[in-house]
C-alpha positions as a Python dict, from the first residue, in 0.01 Angstrom:
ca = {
    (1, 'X'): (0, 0, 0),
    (2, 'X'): (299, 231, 78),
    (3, 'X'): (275, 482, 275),
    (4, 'X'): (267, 872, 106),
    (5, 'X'): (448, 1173, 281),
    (6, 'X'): (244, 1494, 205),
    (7, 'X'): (448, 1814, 99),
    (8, 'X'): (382, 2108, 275),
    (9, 'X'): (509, 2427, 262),
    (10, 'X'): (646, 2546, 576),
    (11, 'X'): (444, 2779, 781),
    (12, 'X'): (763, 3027, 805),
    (13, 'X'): (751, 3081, 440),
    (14, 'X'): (387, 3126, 390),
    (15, 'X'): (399, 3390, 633),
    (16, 'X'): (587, 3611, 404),
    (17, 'X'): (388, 3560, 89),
    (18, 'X'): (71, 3605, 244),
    (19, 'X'): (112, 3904, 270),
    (20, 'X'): (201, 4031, -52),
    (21, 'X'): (-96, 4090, -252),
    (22, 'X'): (-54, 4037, -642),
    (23, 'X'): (-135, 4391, -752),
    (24, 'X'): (-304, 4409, -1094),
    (25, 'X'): (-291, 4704, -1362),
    (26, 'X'): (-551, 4913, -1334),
    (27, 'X'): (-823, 4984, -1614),
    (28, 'X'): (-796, 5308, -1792),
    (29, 'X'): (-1035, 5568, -1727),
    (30, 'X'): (-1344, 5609, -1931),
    (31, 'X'): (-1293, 5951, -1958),
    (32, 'X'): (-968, 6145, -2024),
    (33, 'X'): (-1125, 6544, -2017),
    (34, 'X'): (-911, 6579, -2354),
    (35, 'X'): (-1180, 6627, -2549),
    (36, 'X'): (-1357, 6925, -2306),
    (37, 'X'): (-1011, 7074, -2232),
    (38, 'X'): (-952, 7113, -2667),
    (39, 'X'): (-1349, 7266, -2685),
    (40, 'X'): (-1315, 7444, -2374),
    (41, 'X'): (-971, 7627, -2488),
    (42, 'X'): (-1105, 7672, -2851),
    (43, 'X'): (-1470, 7828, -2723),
    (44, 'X'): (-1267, 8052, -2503),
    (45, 'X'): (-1006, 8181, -2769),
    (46, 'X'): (-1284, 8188, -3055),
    (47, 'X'): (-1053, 8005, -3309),
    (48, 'X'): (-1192, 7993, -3630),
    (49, 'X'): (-1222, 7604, -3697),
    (50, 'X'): (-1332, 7372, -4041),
    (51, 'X'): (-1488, 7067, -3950),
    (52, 'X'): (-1517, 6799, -4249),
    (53, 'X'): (-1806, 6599, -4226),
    (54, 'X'): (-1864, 6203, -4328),
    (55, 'X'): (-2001, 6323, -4645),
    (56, 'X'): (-1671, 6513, -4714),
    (57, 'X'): (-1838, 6876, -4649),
    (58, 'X'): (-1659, 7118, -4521),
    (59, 'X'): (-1791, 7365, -4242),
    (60, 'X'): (-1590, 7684, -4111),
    (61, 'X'): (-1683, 7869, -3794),
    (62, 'X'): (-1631, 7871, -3410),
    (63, 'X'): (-1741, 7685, -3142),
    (64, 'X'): (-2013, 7800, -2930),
    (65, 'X'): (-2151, 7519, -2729),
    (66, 'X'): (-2081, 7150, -2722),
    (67, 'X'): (-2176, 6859, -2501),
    (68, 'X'): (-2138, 6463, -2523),
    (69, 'X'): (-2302, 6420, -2861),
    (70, 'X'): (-2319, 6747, -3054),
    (71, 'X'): (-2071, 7090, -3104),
    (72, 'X'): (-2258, 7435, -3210),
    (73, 'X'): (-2101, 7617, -3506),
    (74, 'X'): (-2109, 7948, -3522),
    (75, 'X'): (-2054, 8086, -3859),
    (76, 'X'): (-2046, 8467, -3986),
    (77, 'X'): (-2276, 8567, -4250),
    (78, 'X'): (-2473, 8232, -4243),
    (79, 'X'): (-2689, 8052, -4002),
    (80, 'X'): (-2555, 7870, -3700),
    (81, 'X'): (-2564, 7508, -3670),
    (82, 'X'): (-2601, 7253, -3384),
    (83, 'X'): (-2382, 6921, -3579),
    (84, 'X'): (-2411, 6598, -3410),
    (85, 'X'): (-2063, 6441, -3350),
    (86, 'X'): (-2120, 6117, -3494),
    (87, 'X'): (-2153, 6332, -3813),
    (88, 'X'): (-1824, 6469, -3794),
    (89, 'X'): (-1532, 6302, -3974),
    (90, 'X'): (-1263, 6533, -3821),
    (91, 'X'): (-1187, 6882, -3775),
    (92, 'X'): (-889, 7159, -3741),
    (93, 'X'): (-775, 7487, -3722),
    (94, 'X'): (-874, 7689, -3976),
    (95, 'X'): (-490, 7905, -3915),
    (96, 'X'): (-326, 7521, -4008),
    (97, 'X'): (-518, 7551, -4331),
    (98, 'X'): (-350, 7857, -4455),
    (99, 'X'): (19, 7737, -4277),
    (100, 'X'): (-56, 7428, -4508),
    (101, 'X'): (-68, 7642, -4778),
    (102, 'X'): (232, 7868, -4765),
    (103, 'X'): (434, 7533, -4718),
    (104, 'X'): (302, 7434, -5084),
    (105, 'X'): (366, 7795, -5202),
}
C-alpha cells in the first residue's frame, strides 16, 4: 500500500471565502399594485371605459368599485353591473376608441 497525501485547502484562503455569502436573485413580488394604481386613477378621473368580455361583448361605462375578483360598471341610462374579472377578456379607454377612429378616417 502507498501511502496517500490528502489535499487541503489552506486555512488562509478559506478565511476569505467564508465569508462571502453566494447571494441569490430574489423572487418577484406577488403583487405589483399596477393593477389598483390603473383602477384607482380611472375611478378617480371617471374615464369612460369599454370592457370586452370572453364572449366578445362589449360593455361601456366607468368604474365604480373593484376588488381582487370583480370591477363595478357604472353605465348611464342602463343598469349598473358588478362583472367578475375572470369574465373579462380586456378592456380600454373608451377616448382610444374614437383616436382609433380618426386615424382610419
Amino acid at each position: 500500500m502507498s501511502n496517500r497525501k490528502l489535499i487541503r485547502p489552506d486555512l488562509s484562503e478559506m478565511k476569505g471565502t467564508a465569508g462571502r455569502a453566494v447571494r441569490r436573485k430574489q423572487t418577484p413580488p406577488e403583487q405589483t399594485n399596477a393593477e389598483e394604481f390603473y383602477y384607482l386613477k380611472q375611478m378617480a378621473a371617471r374615464t369612460a371605459m369599454v370592457v370586452v368580455l370572453t364572449d366578445g361583448s362589449e360593455l361601456r361605462g366607468w368604474i365604480e368599485w373593484y376588488d381582487k375578483n370583480a370591477i363595478k360598471l357604472n353605465r348611464q341610462g342602463a343598469p349598473n353591473l358588478l362583472l367578475l374579472k375572470h369574465n373579462i377578456r380586456y378592456m380600454f379607454k373608451e377616448e382610444e376608441l374614437k383616436r382609433r377612429h380618426k386615424r382610419a378616417t
